[in-house]
GUKOLDREN-261865 format. One record per residue (C-alpha): residue in three letters; y, z, x. Coordinates in steps of 0.1 Angstrom, whole numbers, plus 5000, padded with zeros to 4 digits. Each point is the difference from the previous one (the first is absolute). Last residue first. Example, Ala and Ser with C-alpha at 12.3 -4.5 7.8 and 13.67 -1.06 7.14 Angstrom:
% GUKOLDREN-261865
SER498950715137ALA496650074986
This chain:
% GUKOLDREN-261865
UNK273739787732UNK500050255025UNK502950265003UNK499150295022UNK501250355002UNK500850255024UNK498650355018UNK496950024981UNK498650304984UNK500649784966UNK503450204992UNK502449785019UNK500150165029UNK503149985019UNK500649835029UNK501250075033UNK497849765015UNK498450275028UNK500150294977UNK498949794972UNK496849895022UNK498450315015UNK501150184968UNK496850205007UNK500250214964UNK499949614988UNK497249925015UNK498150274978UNK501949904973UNK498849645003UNK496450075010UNK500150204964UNK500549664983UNK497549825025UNK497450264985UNK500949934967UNK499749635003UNK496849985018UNK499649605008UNK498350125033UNK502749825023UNK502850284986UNK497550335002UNK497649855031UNK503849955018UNK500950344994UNK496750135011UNK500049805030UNK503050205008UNK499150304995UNK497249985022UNK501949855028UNK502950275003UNK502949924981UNK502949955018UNK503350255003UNK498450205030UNK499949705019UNK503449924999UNK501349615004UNK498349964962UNK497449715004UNK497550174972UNK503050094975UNK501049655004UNK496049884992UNK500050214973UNK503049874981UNK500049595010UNK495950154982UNK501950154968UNK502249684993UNK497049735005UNK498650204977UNK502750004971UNK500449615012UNK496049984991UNK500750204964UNK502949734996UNK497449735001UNK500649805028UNK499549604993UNK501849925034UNK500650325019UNK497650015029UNK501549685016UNK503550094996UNK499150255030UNK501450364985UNK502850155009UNK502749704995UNK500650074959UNK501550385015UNK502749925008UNK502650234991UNK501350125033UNK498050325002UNK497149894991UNK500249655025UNK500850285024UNK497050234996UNK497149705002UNK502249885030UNK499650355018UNK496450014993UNK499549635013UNK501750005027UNK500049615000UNK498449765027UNK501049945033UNK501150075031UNK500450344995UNK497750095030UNK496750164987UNK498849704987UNK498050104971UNK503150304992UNK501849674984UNK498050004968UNK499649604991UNK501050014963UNK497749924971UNK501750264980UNK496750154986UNK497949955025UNK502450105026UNK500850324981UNK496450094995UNK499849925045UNK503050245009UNK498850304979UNK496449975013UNK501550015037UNK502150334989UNK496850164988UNK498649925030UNK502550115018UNK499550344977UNK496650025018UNK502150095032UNK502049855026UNK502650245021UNK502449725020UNK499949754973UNK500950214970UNK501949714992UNK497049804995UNK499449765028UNK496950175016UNK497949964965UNK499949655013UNK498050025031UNK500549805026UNK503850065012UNK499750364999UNK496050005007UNK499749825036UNK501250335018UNK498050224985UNK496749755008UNK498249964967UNK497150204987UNK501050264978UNK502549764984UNK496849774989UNK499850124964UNK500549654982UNK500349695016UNK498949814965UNK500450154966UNK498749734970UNK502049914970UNK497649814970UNK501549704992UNK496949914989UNK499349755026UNK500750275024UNK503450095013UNK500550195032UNK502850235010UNK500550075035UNK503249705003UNK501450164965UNK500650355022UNK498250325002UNK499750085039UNK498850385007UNK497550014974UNK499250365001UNK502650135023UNK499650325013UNK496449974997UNK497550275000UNK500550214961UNK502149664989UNK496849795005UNK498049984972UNK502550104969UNK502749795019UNK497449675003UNK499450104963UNK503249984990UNK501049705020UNK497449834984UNK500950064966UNK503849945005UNK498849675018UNK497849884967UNK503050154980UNK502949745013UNK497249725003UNK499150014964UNK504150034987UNK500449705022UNK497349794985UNK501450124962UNK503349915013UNK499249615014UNK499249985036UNK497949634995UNK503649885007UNK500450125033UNK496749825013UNK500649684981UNK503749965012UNK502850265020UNK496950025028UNK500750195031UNK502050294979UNK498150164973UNK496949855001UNK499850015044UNK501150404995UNK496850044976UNK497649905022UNK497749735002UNK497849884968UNK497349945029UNK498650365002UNK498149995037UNK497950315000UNK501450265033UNK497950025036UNK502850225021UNK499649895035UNK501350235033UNK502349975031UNK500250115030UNK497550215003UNK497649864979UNK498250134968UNK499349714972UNK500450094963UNK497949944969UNK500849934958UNK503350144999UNK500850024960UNK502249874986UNK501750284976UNK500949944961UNK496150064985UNK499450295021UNK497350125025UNK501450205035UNK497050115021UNK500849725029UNK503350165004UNK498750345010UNK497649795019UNK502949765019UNK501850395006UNK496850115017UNK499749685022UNK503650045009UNK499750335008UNK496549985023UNK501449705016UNK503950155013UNK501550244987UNK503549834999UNK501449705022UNK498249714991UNK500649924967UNK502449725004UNK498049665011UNK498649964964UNK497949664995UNK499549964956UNK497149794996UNK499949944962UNK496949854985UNK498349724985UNK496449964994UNK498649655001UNK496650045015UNK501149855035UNK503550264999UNK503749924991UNK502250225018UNK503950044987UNK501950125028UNK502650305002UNK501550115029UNK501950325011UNK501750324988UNK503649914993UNK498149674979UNK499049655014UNK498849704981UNK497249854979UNK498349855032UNK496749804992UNK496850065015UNK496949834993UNK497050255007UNK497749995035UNK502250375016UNK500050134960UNK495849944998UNK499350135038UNK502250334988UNK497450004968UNK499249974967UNK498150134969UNK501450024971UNK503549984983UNK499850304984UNK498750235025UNK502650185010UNK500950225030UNK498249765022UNK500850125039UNK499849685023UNK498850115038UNK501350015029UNK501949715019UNK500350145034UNK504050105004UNK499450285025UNK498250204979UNK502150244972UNK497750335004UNK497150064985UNK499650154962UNK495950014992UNK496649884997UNK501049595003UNK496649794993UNK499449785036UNK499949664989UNK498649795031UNK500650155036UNK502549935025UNK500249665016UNK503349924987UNK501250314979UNK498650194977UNK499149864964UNK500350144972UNK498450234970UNK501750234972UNK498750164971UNK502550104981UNK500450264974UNK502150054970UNK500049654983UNK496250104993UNK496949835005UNK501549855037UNK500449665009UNK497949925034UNK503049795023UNK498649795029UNK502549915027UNK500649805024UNK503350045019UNK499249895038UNK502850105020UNK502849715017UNK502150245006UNK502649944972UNK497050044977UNK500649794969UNK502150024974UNK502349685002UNK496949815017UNK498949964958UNK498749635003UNK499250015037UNK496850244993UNK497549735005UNK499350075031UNK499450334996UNK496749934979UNK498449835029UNK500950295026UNK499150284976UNK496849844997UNK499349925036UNK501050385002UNK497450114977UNK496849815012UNK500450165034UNK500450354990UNK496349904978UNK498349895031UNK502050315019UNK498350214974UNK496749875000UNK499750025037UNK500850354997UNK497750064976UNK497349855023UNK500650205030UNK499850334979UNK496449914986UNK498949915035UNK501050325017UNK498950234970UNK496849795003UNK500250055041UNK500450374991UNK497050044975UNK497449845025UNK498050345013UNK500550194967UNK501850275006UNK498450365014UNK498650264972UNK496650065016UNK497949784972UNK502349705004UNK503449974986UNK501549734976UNK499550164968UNK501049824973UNK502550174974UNK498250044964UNK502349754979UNK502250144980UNK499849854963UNK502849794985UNK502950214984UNK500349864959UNK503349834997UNK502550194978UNK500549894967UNK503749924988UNK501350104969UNK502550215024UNK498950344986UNK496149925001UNK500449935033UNK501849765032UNK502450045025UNK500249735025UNK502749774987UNK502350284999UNK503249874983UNK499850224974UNK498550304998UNK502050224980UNK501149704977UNK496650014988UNK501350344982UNK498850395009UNK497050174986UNK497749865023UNK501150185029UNK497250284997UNK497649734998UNK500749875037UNK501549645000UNK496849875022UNK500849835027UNK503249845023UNK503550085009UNK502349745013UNK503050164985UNK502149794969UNK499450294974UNK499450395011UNK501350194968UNK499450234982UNK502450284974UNK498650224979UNK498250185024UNK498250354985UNK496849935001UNK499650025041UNK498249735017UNK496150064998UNK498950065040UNK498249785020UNK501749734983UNK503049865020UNK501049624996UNK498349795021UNK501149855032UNK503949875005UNK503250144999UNK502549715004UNK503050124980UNK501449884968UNK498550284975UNK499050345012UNK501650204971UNK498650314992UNK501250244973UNK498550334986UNK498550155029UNK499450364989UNK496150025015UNK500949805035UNK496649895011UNK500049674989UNK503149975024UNK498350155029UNK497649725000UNK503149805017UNK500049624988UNK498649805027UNK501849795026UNK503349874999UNK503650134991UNK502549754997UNK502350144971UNK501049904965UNK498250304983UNK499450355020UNK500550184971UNK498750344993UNK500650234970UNK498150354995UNK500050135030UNK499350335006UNK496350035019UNK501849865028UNK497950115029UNK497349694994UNK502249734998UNK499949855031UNK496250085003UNK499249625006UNK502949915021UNK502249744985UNK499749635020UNK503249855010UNK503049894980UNK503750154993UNK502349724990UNK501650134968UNK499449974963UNK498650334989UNK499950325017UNK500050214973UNK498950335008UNK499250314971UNK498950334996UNK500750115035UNK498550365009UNK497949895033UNK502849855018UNK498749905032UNK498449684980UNK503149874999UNK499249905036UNK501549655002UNK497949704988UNK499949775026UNK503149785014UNK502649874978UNK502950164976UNK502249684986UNK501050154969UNK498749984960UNK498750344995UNK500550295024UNK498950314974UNK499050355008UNK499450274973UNK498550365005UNK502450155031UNK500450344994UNK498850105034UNK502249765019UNK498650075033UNK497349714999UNK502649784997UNK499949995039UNK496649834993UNK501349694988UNK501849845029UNK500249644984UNK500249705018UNK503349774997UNK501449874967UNK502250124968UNK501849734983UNK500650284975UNK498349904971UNK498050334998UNK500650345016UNK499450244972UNK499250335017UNK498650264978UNK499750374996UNK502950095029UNK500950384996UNK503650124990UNK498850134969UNK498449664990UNK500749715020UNK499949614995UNK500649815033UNK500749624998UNK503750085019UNK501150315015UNK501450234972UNK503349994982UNK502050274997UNK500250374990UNK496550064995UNK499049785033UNK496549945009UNK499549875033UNK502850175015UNK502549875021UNK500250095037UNK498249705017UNK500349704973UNK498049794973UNK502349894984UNK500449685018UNK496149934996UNK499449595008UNK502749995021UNK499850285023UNK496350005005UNK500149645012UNK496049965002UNK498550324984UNK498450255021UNK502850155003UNK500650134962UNK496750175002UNK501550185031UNK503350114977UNK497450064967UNK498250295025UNK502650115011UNK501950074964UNK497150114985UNK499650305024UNK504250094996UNK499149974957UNK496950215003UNK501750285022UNK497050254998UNK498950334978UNK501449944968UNK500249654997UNK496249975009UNK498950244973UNK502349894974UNK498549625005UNK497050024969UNK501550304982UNK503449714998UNK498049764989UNK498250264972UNK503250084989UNK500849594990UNK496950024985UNK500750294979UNK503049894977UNK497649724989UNK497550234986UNK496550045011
């Protein structure tokens, strides 16, 4: 078949219906009472009005829809803070309806009936808040689809059988739920998937043969899957055992089997309230030695023991607590569940590199206060076995989607690996305020060596250390973008020297990063940092941008950037006083005098090109920054050694003339907008 035909055989496909009914007046209803079912309608889907059409040919169409021939084919509806339950079925009436995506919002409830629409060839679902069991034959009228994903979700219960079923499925992903059971093998799962996955569930058995062909990483975080295809034998079954036969010859019980019942019921019982018993003089005992760490305990007074089980992969958690005063012992979570009423819940690990530990552990660890940021408290807790960690106590996330957002956002989160980001290592759910668990890094950060210390701290920041740190954060806020850019407005949200951590290696780790999603609106201007870019009002990733441009110039002039206060009070504009001493001829006071004794006039040359990228970055107009990507590959090109790259970097920057336009200079032929004179 020819190219020129396929777009013919679309239209052969929908002539029918355009012919003999008003498609676009029918699509339009039915997308107007989808719309409703949303929480704040208006907001989320502006375009999305009574008397436009769907699929305009002179104009723009309603948002997230993708038409062909004035019919809807697709509806792209991800990322767009989207949240209530789902009405489904009235999408039943879009006839040429084949793709449905709602990735990365705040949808809850069960699954919605997608599976009305018996001609889809593709639903992503992934990363929202719907849970609850699947029904069995779900699937079973979709004979279509070719690409599910249900990733990131809460559903429980067994994986659907009407999945193996599904002859053209080509992509399943499953992974980060809390389906349990075995996997599906009454039927061989179709040849033609590509594409598996059902890591971090709670699924159990064989891995059936059909499956086999698919990577480890498949299964992951399954501790009860076993087969050939995991390296890991399954168990043999023991024998059944012939039931006994407690009748007599006429079918009637057994004269005594009720008082046995009777007696073997009584004695659990006893055992239980024995055991009940034995657990709350424990709690009691080990309570009283919580004092040390009072800061974070329970302001009601609440037990807060806890047992944490690490999981097998950083993707999955298995999570365990303790209920509240005379409740029962370590009841395993199974879902979402609503905030409490400030009971203590349970720890979440996210990461298991620090080991095992526990609430109980943090309450009877040496505290110390490290001080207070726009979000909360920070402590330093030093735990009986030695481990260190970071108790960070955040009062202002309390006003958004409540448990089931913030525990998905903390996962999202939890799932983030790279060399340049600290990780968060668990997290406590209350009400009124929550824990985030982070490794203690005792180099301190980076705004303490540049401006609390003007000795042994600040002078251990030599240029080849400051060159490391400056691409370490580029690097990381890179990949943070590249992760969360597609859900996150703001992808780190608060870049600033005080969130930058240095290890012994001088090795820049991201702290506070990706929390926007979670704070209270009216808490993030003042909390937040990305808040104070000049674009204040209308934030976006280019804050980000702006935030990375603000923190190269810092650590390369040494200055105190005055936007950290947020009531020019103090410091420097740094981008404006980076452009005046330009403009004015002096240009010997850019950099700290610290980084230029025994520079090599290829470091000056540099030191030249980053003042250059991190002005272009702090530009007053977002359109005239880079956006992250670009800019992490400029500073890879001039920190990376990579001469001709950092050559073409300057051409590149100079087409920007972010700089000369604000110094009035001219460039001097080295894609720089002045010179320097270093002896």
């Amino acid at each position: 078949m020819s190219t020129a035909a396929v777009p013919l055989l679309l239209l052969l496909l929908f002539s029918s219906s355009v012919a003999t009914d008003p498609q676009p007046q029918s699509d339009a209803s039915a997308l107007a009472l989808f719309k409703s079912s949303f929480d704040h309608p208006d907001s989320v889907l502006p375009s999305w009005s009574p008397g436009s059409h769907p699929c305009n040919a002179t104009g723009p169409s309603w948002a997230g829809l993708i038409c062909f021939q004035g019919i809807v084919t697709g509806l792209h509806l991800g990322n767009m803070g989207l949240s209530g339950n789902v009405d489904a079925a009235v999408l039943s009436r879009l006839l040429g309806l084949r793709v449905v995506s709602l990735v990365h919002n705040r949808l809850a409830g069960p699954i919605p009936a997608f599976n009305r629409l018996g001609a889809l060839k593709a639903l992503y679902l992934s990363d929202n808040n719907f849970s609850g069991d699947i029904p069995r034959d779900y699937f079973a009228g979709m004979s279509s689809l070719k690409k599910v994903w249900l990733s990131g979700n809460w559903f429980t219960g067994e994986i659907p059988l009407s999945l193996a079923k599904l002859e053209h499925l080509m992509e399943l992903h499953l992974e980060n739920n809390m389906f349990s059971g075995r996997i599906p093998d009454d039927v061989p799962w179709p040849e033609k998937m590509v594409s598996f996955d059902v890591a971090n569930n709670r699924l159990e058995g064989e891995v059936p043969k059909s499956l086999s062909r698919f990577n480890l990483s498949s299964f992951d975080g399954n501790q009860g899957l076993c087969g050939s295809a995991l390296g890991r034998p399954c168990k043999a079954e023991p024998p059944e055992l012939a039931p006994v036969d407690t009748s007599d010859a006429v079918g009637s019980p057994a004269p005594d089997s009720g008082k046995m019942a009777a007696t073997a019921v009584a004695m659990i019982l006893l055992l239980l309230a024995l055991l009940a018993a034995v657990a709350v003089v424990k709690r009691r005992r080990e309570a009283a030695g919580a004092a040390d760490f009072n800061a974070l305990g329970s302001d009601n007074g609440e037990d807060g023991e806890v047992e944490v089980h690490m999981p097998s992969s950083h993707h999955q958690t298995q999570r365990h607590w303790s209920s509240r005063k005379g409740g029962s012992n370590r009841s395993e979570r199974s879902g979402g569940g609503g905030g409490g009423g400030g009971g203590v819940g349970e720890l979440v690990v996210l990461n298991k590199e620090k080991g095992v530990f526990g609430l109980g552990d943090l309450m009877k660890a040496a505290a110390e206060v490290l001080g207070n940021g726009g979000l909360g408290s920070a402590y330093k807790a030093v735990m009986a076995n030695g481990t260190a960690v970071v108790v960070k106590r955040v009062r202002e996330m309390n006003n958004r989607g409540g448990r089931e957002e913030f525990e998905a956002e903390m996962r999202r989160l939890g799932r983030l690996r790279h060399r340049n980001l600290l990780p968060v290592l668990a997290y406590h759910y209350r009400r009124e305020e929550k824990l985030l668990i982070l490794e203690y890094v005792p180099n301190g950060t980076l705004l303490y060596l540049l401006h609390g210390d003007r000795g042994s701290g600040h002078a251990g920041l030599d240029w080849p250390r400051r060159q490391k740190i400056i691409r370490g954060i580029a690097r990381g806020m890179s990949y943070l973008h590249s992760e969360l850019s597609p859900t996150h407005t703001l992808p780190h949200g608060n870049l600033k020297s005080g969130n930058v951590l240095l290890s012994s290696d001088f090795d820049p780790l991201l702290t506070d990063y990706g929390l926007h999603p979670l704070v209270t609106p009216s808490v993030a201007p003042s909390a937040l940092l990305a808040f104070h870019s000049p674009e204040s009002h209308n934030p976006s990733p280019k804050s980000d941008v702006y935030c990375l441009g603000i923190l190269v110039l810092e650590i390369l002039t040494g200055k105190f950037p005055s936007v950290y206060l947020g009531n020019n009070k103090g410091g420097i504009d740094v981008a404006e006083w980076v452009a005046s001493a330009a403009a004015e001829g002096r240009e010997a006071e850019l950099f700290d005098p610290q980084i230029l004794v025994g520079a090599s006039k290829a470091a000056v040359a540099d030191m030249e090109r980053l003042v250059r990228v991190g002005s272009a970055c702090a530009e007053a107009d977002p359109e005239r920054r880079p956006d992250m990507r670009e800019a992490a590959r400029w500073i890879e090109e001039i920190t990376g050694g990579e001469t001709s790259s950092a050559a073409g970097f300057g051409g590149e920057l100079l087409r920007r003339e972010s700089l000369n336009e604000r110094s009035g200079r001219r460039d001097d032929g080295d894609g720089f907008g002045f010179g320097f004179a270093i002896s």
